[in-house]
mmCIF file of the N, C-alpha and C atoms, coordinates in Angstrom:
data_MODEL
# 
_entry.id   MODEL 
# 
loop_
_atom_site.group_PDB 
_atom_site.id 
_atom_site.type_symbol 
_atom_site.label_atom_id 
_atom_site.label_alt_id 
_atom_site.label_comp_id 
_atom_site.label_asym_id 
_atom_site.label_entity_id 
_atom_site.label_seq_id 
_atom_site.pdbx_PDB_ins_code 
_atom_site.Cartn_x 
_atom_site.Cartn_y 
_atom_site.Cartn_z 
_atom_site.occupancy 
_atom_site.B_iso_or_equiv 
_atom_site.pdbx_formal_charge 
_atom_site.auth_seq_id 
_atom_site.auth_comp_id 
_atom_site.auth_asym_id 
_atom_site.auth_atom_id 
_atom_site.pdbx_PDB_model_num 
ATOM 1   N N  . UNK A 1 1  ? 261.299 -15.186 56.690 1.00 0.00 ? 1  UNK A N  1 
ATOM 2   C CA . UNK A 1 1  ? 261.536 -16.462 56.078 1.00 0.00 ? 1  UNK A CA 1 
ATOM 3   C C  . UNK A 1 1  ? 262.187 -16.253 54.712 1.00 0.00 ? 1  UNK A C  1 
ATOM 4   N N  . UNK A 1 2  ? 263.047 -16.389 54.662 1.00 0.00 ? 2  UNK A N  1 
ATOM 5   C CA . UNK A 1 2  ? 264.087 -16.704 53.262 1.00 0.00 ? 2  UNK A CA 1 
ATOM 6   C C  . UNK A 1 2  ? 263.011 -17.993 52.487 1.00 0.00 ? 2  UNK A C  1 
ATOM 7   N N  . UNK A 1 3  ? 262.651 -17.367 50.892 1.00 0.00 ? 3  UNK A N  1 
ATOM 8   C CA . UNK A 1 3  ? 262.468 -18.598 50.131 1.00 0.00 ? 3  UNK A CA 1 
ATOM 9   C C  . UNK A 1 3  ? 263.784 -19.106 48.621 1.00 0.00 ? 3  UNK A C  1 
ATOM 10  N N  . UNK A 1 4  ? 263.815 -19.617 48.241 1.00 0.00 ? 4  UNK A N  1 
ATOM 11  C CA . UNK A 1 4  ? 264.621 -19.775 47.408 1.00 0.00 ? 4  UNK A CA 1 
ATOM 12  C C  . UNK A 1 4  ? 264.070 -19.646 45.811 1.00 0.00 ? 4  UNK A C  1 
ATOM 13  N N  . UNK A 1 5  ? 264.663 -19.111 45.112 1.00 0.00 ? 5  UNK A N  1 
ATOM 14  C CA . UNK A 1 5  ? 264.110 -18.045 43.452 1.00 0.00 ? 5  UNK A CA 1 
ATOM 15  C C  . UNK A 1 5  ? 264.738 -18.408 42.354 1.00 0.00 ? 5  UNK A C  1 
ATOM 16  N N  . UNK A 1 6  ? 264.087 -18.931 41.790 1.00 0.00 ? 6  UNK A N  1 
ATOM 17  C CA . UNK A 1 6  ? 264.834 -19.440 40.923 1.00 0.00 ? 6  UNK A CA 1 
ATOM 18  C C  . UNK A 1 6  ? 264.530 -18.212 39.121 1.00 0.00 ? 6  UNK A C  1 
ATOM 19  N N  . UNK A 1 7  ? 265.643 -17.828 38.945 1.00 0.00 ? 7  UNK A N  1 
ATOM 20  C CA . UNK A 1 7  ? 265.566 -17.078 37.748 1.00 0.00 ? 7  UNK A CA 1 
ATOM 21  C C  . UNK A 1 7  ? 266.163 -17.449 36.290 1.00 0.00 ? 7  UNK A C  1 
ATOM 22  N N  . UNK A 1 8  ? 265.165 -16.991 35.277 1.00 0.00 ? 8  UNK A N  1 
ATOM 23  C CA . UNK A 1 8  ? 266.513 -16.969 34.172 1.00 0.00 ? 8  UNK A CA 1 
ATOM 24  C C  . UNK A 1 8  ? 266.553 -15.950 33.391 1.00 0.00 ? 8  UNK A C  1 
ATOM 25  N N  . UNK A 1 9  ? 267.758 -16.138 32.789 1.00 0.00 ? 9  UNK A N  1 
ATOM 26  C CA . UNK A 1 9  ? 268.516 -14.935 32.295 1.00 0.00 ? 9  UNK A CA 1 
ATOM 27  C C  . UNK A 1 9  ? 269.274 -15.145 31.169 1.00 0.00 ? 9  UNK A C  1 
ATOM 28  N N  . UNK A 1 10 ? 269.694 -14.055 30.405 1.00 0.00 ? 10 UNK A N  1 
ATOM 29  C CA . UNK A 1 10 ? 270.736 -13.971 29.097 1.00 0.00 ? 10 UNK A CA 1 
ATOM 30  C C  . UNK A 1 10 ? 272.217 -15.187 30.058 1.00 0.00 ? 10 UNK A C  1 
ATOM 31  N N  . UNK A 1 11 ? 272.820 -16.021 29.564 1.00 0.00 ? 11 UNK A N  1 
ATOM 32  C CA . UNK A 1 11 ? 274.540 -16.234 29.981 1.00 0.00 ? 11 UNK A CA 1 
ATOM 33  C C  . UNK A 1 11 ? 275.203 -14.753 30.289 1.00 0.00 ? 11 UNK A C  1 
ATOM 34  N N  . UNK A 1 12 ? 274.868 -14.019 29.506 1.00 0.00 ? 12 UNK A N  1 
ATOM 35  C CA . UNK A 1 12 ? 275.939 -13.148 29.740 1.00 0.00 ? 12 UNK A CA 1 
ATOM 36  C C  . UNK A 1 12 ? 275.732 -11.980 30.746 1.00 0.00 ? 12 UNK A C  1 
ATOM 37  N N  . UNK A 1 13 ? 274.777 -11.873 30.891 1.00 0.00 ? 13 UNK A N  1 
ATOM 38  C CA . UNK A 1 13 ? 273.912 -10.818 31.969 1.00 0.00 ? 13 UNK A CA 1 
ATOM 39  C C  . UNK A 1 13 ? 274.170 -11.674 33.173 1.00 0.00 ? 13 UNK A C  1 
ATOM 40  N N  . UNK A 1 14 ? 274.140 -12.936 33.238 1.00 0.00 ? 14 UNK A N  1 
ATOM 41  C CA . UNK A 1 14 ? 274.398 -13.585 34.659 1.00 0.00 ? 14 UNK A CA 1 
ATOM 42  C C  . UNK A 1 14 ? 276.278 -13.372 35.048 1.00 0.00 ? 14 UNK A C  1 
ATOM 43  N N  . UNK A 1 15 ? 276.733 -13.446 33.811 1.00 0.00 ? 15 UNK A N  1 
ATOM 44  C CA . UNK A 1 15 ? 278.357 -13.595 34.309 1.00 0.00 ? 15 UNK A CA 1 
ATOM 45  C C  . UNK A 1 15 ? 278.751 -12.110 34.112 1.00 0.00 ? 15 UNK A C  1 
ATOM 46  N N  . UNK A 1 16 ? 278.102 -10.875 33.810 1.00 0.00 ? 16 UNK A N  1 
ATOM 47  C CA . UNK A 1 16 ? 278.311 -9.887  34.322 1.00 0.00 ? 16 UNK A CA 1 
ATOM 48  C C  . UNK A 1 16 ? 277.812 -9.990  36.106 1.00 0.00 ? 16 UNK A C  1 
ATOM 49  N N  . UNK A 1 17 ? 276.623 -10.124 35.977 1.00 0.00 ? 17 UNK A N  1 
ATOM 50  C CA . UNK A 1 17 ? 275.944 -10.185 37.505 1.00 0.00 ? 17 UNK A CA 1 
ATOM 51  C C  . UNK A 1 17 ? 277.689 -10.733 38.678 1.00 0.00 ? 17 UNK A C  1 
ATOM 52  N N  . UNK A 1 18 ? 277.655 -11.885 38.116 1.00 0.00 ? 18 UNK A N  1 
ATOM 53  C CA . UNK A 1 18 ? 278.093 -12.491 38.975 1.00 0.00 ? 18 UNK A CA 1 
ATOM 54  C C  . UNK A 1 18 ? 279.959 -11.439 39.385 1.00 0.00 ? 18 UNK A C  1 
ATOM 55  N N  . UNK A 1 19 ? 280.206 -11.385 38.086 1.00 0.00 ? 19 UNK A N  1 
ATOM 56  C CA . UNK A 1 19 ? 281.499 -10.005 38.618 1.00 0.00 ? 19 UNK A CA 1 
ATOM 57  C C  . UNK A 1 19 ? 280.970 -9.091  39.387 1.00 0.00 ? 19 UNK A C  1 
ATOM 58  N N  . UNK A 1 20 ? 279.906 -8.487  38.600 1.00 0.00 ? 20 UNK A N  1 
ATOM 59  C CA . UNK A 1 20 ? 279.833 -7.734  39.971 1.00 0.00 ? 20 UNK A CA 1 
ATOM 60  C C  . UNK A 1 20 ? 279.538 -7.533  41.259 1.00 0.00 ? 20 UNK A C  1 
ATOM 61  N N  . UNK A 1 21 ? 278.913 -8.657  41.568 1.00 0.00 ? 21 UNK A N  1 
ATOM 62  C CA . UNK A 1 21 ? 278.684 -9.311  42.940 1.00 0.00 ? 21 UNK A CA 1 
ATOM 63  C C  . UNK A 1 21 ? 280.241 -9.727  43.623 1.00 0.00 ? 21 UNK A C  1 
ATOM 64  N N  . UNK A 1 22 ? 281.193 -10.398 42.663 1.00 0.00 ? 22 UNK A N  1 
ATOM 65  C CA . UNK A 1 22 ? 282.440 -10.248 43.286 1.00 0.00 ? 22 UNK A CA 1 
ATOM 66  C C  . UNK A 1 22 ? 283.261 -8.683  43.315 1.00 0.00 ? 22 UNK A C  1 
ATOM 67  N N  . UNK A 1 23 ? 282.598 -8.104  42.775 1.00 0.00 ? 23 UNK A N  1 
ATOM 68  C CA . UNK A 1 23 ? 283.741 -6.420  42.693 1.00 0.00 ? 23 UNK A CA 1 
ATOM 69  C C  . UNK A 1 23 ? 282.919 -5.800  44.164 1.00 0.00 ? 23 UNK A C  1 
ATOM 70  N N  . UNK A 1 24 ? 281.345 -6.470  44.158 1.00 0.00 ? 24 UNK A N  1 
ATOM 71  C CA . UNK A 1 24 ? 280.881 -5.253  45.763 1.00 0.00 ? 24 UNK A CA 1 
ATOM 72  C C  . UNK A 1 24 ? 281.392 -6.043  46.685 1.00 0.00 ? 24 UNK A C  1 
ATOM 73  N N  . UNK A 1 25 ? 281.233 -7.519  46.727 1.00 0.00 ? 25 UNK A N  1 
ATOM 74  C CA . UNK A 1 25 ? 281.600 -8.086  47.908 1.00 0.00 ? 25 UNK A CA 1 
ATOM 75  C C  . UNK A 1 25 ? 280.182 -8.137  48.296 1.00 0.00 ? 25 UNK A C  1 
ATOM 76  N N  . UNK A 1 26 ? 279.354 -8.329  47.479 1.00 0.00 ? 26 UNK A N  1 
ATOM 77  C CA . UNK A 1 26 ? 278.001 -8.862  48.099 1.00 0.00 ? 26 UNK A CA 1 
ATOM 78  C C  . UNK A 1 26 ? 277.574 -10.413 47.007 1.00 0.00 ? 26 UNK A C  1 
ATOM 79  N N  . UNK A 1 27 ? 276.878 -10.952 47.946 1.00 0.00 ? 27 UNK A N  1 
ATOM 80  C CA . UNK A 1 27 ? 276.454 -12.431 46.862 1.00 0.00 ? 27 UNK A CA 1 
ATOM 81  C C  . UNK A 1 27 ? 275.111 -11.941 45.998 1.00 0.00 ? 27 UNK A C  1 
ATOM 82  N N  . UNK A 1 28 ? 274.871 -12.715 45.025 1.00 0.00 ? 28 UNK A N  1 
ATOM 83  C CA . UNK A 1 28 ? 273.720 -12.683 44.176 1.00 0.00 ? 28 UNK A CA 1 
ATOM 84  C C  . UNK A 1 28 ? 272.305 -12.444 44.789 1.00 0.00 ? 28 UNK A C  1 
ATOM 85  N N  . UNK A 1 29 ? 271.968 -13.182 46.013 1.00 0.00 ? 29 UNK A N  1 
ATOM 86  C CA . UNK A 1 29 ? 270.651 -13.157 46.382 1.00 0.00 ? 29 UNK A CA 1 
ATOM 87  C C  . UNK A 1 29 ? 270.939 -11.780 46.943 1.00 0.00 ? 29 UNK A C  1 
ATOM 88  N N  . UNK A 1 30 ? 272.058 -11.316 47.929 1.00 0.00 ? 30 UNK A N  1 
ATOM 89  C CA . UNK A 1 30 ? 271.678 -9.623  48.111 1.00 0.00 ? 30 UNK A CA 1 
ATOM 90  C C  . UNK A 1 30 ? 271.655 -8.828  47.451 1.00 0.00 ? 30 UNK A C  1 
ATOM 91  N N  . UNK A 1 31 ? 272.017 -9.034  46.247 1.00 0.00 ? 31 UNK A N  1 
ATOM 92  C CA . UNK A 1 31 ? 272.113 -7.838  45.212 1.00 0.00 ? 31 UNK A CA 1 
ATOM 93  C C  . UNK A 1 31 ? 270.671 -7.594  44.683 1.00 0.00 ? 31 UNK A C  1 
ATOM 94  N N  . UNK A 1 32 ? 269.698 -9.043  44.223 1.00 0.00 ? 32 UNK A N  1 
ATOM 95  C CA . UNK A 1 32 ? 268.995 -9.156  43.954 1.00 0.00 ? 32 UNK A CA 1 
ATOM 96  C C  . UNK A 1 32 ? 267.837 -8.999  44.919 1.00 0.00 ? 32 UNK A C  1 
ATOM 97  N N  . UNK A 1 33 ? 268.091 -9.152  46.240 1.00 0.00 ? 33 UNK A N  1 
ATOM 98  C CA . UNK A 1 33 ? 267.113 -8.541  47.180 1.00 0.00 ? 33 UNK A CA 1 
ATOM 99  C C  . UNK A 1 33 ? 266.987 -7.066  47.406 1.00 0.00 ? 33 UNK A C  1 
ATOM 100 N N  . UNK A 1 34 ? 268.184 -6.703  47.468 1.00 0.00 ? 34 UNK A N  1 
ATOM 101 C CA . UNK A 1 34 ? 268.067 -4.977  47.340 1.00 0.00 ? 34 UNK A CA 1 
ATOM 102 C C  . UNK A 1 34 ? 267.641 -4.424  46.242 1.00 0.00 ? 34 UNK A C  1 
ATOM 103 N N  . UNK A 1 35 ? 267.594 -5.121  45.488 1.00 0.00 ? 35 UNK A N  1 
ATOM 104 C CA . UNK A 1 35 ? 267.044 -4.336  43.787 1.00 0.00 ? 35 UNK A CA 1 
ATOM 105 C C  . UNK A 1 35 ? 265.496 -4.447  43.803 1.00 0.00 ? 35 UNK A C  1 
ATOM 106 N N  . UNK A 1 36 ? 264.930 -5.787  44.447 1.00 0.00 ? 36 UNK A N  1 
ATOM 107 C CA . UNK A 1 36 ? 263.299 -6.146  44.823 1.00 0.00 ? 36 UNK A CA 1 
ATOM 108 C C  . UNK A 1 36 ? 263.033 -5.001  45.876 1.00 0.00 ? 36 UNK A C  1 
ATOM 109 N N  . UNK A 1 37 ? 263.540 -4.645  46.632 1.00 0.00 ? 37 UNK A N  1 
ATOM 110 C CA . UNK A 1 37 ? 263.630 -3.763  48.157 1.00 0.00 ? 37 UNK A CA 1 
ATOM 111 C C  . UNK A 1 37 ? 263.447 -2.364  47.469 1.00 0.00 ? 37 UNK A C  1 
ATOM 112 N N  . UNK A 1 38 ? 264.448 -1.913  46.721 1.00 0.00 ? 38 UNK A N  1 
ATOM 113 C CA . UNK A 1 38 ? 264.279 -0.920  46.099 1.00 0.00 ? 38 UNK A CA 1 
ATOM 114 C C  . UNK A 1 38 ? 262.916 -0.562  44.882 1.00 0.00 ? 38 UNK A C  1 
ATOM 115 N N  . UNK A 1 39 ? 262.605 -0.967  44.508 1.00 0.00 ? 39 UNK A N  1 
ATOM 116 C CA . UNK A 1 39 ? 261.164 -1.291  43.533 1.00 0.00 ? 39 UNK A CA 1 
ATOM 117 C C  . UNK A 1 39 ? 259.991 -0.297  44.221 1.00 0.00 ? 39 UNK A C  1 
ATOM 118 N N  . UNK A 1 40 ? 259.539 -0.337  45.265 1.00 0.00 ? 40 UNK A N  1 
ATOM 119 C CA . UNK A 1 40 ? 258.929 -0.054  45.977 1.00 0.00 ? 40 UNK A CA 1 
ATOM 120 C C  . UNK A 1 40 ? 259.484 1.279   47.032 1.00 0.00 ? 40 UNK A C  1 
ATOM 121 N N  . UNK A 1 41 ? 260.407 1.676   47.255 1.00 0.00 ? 41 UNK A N  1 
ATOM 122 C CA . UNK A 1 41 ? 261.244 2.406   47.942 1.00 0.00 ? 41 UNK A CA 1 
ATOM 123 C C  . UNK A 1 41 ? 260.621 3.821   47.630 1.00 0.00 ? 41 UNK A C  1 
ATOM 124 N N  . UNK A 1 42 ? 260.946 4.633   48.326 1.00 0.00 ? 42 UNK A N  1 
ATOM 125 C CA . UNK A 1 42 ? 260.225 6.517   47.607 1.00 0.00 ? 42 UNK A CA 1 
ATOM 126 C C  . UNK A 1 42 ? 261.484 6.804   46.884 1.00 0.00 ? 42 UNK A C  1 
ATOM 127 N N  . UNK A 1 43 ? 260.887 7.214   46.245 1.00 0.00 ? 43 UNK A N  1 
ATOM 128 C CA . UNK A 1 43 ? 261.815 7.673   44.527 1.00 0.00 ? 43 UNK A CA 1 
ATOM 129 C C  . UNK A 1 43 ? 262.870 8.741   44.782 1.00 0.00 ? 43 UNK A C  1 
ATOM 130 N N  . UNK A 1 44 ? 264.223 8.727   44.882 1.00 0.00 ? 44 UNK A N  1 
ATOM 131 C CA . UNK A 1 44 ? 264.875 9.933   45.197 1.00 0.00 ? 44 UNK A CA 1 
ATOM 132 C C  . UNK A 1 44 ? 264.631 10.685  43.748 1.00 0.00 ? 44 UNK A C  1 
ATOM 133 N N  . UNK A 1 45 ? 265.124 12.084  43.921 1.00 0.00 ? 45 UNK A N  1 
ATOM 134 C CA . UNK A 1 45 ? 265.393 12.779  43.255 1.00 0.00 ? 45 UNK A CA 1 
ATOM 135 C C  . UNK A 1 45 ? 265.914 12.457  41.812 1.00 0.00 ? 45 UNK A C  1 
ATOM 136 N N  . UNK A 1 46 ? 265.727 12.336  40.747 1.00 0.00 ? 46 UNK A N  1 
ATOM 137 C CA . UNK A 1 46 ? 266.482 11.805  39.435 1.00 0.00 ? 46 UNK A CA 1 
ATOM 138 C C  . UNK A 1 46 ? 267.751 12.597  39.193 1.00 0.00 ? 46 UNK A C  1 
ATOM 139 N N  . UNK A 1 47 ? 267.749 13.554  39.871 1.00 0.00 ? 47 UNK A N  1 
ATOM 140 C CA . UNK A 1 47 ? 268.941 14.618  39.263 1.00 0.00 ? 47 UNK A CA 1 
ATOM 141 C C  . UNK A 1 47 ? 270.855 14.220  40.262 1.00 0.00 ? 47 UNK A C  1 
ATOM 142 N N  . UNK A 1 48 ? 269.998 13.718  41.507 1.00 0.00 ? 48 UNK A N  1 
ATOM 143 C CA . UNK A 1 48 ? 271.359 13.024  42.068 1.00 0.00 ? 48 UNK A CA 1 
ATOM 144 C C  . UNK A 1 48 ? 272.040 11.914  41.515 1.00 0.00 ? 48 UNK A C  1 
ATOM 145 N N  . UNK A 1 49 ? 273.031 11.853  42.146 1.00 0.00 ? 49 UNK A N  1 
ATOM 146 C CA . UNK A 1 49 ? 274.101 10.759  41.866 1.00 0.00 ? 49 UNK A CA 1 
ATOM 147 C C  . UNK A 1 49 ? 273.471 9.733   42.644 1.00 0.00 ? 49 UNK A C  1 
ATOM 148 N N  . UNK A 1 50 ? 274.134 8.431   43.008 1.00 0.00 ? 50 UNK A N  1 
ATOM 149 C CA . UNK A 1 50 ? 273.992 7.536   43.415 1.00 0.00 ? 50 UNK A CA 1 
ATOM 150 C C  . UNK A 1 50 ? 274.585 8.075   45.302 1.00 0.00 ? 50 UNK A C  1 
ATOM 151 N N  . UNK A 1 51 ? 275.910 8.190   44.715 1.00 0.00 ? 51 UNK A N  1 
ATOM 152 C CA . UNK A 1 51 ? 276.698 8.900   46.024 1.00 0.00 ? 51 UNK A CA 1 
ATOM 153 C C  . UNK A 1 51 ? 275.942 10.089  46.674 1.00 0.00 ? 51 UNK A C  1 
ATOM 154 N N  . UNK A 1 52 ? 275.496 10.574  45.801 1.00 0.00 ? 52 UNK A N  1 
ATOM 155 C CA . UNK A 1 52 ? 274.778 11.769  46.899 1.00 0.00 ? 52 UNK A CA 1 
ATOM 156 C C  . UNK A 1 52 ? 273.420 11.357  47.492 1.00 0.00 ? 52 UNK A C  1 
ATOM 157 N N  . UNK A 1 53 ? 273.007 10.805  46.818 1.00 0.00 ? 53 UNK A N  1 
ATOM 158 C CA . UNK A 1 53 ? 271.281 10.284  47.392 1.00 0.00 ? 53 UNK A CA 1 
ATOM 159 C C  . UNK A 1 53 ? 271.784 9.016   48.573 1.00 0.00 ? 53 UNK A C  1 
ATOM 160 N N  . UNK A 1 54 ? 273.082 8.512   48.548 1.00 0.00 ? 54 UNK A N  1 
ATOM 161 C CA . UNK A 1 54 ? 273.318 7.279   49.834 1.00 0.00 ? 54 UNK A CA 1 
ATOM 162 C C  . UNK A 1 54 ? 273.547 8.933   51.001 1.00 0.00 ? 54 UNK A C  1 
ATOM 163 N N  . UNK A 1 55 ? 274.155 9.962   50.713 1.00 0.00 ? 55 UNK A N  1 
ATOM 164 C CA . UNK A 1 55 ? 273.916 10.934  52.025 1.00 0.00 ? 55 UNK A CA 1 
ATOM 165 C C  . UNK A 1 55 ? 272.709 11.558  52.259 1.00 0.00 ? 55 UNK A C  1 
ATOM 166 N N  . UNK A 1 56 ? 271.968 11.555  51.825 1.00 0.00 ? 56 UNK A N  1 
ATOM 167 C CA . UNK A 1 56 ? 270.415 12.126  52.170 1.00 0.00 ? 56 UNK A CA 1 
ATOM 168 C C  . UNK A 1 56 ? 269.988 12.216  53.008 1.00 0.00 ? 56 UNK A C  1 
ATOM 169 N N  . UNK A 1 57 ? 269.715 12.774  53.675 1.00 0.00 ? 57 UNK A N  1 
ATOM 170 C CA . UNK A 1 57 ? 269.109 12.508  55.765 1.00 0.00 ? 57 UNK A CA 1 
ATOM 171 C C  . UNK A 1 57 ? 270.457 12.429  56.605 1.00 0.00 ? 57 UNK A C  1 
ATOM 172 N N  . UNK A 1 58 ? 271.745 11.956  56.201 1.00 0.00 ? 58 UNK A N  1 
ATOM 173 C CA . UNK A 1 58 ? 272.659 11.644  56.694 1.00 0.00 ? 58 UNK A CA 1 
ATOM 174 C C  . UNK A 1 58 ? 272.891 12.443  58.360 1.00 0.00 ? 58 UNK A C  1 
ATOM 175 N N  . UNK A 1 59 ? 272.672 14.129  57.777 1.00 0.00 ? 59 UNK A N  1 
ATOM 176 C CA . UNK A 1 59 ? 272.818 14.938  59.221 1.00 0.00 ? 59 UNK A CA 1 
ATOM 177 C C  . UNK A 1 59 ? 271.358 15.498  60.098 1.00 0.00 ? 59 UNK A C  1 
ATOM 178 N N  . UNK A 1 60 ? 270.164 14.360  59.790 1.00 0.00 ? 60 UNK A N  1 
ATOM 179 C CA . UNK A 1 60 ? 269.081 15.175  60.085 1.00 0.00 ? 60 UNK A CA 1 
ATOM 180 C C  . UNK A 1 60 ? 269.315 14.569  61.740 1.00 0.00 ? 60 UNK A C  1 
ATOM 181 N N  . UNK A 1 61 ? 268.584 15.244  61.894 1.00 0.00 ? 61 UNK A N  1 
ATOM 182 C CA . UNK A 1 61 ? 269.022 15.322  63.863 1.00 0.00 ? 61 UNK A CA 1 
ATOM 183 C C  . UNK A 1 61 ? 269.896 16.122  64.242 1.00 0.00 ? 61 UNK A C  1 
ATOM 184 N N  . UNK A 1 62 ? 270.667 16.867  63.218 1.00 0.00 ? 62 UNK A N  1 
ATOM 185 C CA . UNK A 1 62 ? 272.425 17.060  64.156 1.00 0.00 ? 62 UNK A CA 1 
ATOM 186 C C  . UNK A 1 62 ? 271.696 18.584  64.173 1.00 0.00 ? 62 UNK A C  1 
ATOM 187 N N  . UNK A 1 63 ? 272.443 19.636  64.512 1.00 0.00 ? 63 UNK A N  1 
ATOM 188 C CA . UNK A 1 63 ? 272.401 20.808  65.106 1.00 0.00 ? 63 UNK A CA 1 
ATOM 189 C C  . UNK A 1 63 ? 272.937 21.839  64.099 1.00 0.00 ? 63 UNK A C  1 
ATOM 190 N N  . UNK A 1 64 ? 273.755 21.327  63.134 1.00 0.00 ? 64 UNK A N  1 
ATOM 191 C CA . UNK A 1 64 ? 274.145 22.050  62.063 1.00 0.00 ? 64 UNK A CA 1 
ATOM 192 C C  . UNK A 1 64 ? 272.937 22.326  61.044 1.00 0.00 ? 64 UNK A C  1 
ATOM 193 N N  . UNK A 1 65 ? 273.015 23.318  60.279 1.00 0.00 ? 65 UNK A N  1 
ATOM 194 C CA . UNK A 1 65 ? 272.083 24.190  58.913 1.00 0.00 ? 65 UNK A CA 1 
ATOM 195 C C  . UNK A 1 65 ? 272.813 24.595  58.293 1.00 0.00 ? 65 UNK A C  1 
ATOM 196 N N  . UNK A 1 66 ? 271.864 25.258  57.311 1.00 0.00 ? 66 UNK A N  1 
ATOM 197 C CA . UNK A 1 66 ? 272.502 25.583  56.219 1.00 0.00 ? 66 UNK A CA 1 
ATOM 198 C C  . UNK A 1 66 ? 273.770 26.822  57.054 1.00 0.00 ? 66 UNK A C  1 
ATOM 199 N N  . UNK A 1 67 ? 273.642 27.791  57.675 1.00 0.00 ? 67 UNK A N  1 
ATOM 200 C CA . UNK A 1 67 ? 274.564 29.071  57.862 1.00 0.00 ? 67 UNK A CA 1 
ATOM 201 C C  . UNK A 1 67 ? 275.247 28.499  58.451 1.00 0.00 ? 67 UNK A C  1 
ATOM 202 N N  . UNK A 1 68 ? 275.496 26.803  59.229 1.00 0.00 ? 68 UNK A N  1 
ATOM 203 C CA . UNK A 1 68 ? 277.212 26.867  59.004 1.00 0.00 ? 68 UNK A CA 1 
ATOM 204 C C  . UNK A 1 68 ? 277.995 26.642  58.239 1.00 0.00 ? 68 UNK A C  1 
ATOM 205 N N  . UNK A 1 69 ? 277.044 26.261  57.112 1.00 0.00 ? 69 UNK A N  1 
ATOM 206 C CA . UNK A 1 69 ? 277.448 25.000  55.976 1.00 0.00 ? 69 UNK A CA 1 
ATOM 207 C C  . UNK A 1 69 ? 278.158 26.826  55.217 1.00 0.00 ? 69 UNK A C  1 
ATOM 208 N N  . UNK A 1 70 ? 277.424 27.569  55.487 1.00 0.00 ? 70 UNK A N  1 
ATOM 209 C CA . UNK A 1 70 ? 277.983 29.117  54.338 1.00 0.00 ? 70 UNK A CA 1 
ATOM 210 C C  . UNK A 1 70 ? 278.899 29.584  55.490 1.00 0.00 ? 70 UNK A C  1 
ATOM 211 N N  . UNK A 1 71 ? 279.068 29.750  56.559 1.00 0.00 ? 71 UNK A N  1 
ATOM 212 C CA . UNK A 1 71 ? 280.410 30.070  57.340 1.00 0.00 ? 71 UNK A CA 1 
ATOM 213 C C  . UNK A 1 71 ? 281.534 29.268  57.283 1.00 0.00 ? 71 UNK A C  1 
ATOM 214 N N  . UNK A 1 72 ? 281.184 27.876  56.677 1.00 0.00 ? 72 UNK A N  1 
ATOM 215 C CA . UNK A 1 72 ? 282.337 27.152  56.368 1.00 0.00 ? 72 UNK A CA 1 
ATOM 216 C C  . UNK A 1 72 ? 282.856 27.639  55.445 1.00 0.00 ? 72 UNK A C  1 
ATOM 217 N N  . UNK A 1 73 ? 282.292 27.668  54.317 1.00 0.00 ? 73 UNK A N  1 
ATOM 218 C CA . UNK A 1 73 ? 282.221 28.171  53.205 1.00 0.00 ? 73 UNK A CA 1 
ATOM 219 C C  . UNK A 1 73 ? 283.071 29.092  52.752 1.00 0.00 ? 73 UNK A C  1 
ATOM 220 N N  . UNK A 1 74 ? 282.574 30.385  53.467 1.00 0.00 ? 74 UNK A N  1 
ATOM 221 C CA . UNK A 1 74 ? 283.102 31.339  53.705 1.00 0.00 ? 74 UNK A CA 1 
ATOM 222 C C  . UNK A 1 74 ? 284.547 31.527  54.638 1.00 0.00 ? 74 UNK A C  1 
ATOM 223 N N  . UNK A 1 75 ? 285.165 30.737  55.552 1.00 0.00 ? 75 UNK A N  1 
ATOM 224 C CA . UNK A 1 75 ? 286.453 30.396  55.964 1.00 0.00 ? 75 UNK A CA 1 
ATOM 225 C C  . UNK A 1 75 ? 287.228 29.932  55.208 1.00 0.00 ? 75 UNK A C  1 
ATOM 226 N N  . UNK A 1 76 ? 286.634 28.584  54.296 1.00 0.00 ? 76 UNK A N  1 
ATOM 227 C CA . UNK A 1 76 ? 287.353 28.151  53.780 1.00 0.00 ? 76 UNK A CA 1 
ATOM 228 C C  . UNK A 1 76 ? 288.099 28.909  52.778 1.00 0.00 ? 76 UNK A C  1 
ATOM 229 N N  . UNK A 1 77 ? 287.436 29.595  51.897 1.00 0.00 ? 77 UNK A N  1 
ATOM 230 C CA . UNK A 1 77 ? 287.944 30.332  50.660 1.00 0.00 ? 77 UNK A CA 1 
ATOM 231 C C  . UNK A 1 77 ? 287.894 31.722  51.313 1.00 0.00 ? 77 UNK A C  1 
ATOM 232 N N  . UNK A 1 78 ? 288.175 32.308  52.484 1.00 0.00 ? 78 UNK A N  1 
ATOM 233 C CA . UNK A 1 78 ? 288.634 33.305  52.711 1.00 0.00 ? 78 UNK A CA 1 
ATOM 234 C C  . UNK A 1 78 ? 290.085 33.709  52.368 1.00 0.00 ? 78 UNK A C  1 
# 
């Protein structure tokens, strides 16, 4: 059930908000739901990026490890 939230805020913290809701291409209530979503979430690592912690788990299941990840490695800069 979706409820409706009513917030307030600095003017200017909202008309940043609101650019950047137009620069992701997401609206206000998702930005603001994923930020509530996240609150509670298990804590990545502090030392990653943003970009690296969205790949995290990315290849778990697959069949690859670390020794192909160093035979690549090792081809590549051969």
């Amino acid at each position: 059930m979706n409820t409706k939230l009513t917030l307030r805020m600095d003017d200017a913290l909202i008309e940043r908000a609101k650019q950047y809701s137009d620069r992701s291409g997401k609206s206000l209530s998702r930005l603001v739901s994923e930020f509530f979503s996240a609150i509670d979430a298990p804590a990545a690592p502090a030392d990653l990026t943003p970009r690296v912690r969205s790949l995290v788990g990315a290849l778990s299941g697959s069949p690859l490890d670390e020794d192909d990840y160093r035979r690549h490695l090792e081809e590549k800069h051969a």
